[in-house]
Kinemage of the C-alpha trace (Angstrom):
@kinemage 1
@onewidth
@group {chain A} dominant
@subgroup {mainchain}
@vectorlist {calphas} color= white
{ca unk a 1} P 17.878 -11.092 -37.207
{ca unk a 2} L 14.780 -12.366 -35.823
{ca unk a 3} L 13.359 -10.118 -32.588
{ca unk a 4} L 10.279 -9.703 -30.679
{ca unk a 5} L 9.513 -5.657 -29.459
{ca unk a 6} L 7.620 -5.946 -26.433
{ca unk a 7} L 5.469 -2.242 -25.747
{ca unk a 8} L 5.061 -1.496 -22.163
{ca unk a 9} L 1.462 -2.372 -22.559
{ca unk a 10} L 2.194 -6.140 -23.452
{ca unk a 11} L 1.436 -5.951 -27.226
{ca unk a 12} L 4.412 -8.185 -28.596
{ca unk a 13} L 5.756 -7.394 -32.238
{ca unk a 14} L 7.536 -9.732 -34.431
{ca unk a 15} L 10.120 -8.003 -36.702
{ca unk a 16} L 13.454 -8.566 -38.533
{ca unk a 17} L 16.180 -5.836 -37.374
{ca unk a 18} L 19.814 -5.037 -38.150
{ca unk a 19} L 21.942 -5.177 -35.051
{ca unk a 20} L 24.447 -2.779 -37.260
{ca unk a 21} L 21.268 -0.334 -36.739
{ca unk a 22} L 21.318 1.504 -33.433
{ca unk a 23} L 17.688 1.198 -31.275
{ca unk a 24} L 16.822 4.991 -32.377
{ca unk a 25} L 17.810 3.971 -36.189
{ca unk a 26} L 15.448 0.651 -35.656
{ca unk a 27} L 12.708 2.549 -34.660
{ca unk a 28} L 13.059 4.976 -37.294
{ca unk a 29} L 13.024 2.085 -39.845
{ca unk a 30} L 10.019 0.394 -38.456
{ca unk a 31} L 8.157 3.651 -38.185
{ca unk a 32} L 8.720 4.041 -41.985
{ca unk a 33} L 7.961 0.606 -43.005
{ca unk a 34} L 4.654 -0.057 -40.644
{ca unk a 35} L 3.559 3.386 -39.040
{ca unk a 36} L 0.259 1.659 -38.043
{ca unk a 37} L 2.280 -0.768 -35.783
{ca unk a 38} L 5.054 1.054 -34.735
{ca unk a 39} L 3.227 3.486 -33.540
{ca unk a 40} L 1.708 1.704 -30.351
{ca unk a 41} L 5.654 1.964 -28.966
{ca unk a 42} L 5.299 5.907 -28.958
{ca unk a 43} L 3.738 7.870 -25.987
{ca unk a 44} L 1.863 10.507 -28.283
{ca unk a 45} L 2.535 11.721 -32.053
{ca unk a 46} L 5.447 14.166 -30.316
{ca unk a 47} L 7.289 11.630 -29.607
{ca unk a 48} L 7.306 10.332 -33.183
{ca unk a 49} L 8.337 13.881 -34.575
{ca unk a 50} L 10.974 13.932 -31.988
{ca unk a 51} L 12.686 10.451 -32.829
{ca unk a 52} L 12.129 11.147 -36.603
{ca unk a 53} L 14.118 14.330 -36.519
{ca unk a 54} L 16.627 12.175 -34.213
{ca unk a 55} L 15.870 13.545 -30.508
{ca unk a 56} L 14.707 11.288 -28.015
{ca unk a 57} L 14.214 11.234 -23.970
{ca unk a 58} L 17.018 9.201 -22.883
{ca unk a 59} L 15.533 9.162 -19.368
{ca unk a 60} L 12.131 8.443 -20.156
{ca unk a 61} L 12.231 5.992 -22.766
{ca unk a 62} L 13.270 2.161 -23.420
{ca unk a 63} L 15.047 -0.137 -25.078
{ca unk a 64} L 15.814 -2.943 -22.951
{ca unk a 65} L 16.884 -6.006 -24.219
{ca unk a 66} L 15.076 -9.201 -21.517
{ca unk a 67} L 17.682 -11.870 -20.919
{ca unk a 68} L 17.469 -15.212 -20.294
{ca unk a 69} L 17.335 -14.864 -16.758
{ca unk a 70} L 14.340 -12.143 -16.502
{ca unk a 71} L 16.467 -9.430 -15.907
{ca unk a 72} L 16.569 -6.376 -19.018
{ca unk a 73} L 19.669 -4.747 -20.248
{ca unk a 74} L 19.602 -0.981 -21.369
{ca unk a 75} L 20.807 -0.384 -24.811
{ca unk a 76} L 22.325 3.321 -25.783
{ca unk a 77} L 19.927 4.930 -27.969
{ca unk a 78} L 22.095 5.914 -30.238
{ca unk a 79} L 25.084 3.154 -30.694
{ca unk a 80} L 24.956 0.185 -33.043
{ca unk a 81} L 23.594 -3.144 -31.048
{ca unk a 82} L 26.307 -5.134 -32.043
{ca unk a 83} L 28.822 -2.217 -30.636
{ca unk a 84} L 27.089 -2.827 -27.525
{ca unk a 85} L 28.683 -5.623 -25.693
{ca unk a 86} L 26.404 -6.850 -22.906
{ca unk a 87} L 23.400 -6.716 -26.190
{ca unk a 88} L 25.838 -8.625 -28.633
{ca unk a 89} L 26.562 -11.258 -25.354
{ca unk a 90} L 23.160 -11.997 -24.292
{ca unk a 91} L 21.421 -11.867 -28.240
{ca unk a 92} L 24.114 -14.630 -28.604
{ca unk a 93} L 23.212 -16.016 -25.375
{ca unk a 94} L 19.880 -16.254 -26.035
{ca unk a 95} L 19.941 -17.089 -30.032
{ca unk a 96} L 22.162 -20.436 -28.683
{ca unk a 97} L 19.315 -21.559 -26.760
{ca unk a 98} L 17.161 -21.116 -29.669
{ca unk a 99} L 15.124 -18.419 -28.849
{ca unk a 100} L 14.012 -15.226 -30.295
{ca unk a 101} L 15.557 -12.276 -28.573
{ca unk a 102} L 13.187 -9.766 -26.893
{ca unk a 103} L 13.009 -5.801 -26.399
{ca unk a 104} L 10.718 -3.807 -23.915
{ca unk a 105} L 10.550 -0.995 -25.795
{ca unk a 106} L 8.384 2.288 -25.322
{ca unk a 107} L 9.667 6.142 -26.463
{ca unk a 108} L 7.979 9.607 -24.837
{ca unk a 109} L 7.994 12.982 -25.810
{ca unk a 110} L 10.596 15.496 -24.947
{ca unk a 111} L 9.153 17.774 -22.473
{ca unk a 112} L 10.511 21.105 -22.622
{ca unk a 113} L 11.599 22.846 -19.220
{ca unk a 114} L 9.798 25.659 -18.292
């Protein structure tokens, strides 16, 4: 399907993803298809090596899916979009008024405790 990635800076992406594909697993595929773009969603080249190995900060980073109504709903990281039920309702949601669906999306570094 048709969806827009939106980084936390404003740059808007236009890309084709698999709902079937968890957010981490979307990443990782748009990372290996278009580096040079995907790369303005990461906070430093850590955070790259991180999600590529299959960590990520949870806390820290997003993938929030806007709604028709403004506000954003949190996907899990690491579950299949269309196993996400709020995600599956509003991409419907927002796909029957003929619109693209969006996601904020931005992913930092895991910072070890010291």
């Amino acid at each position: 399907m048709k969806a827009t990635l939106e980084t936390v800076t404003g740059v808007t992406i236009n890309r084709d993803i698999d709902t079937a594909d968890s957010p981490m697993g979307i990443i990782r595929k748009f990372y290996e298809e278009d580096a040079t773009a995907a790369t303005q969603i990461f906070s430093n080249q850590k955070a790259i090596d991180q999600l590529m190995d299959g960590h990520i900060d949870e806390a820290k980073s997003a993938f929030e899916l806007l709604s028709i109504e403004g506000d954003s709903i949190k996907a899990d990281w690491k579950t299949a979009l269309c196993n996400q039920p709020a995600i599956k309702e509003e991409m419907a949601h927002i796909e029957s008024e003929g619109q693209v669906p969006a996601f904020v999306v931005s992913v930092s570094s895991i910072v070890a405790a010291k």
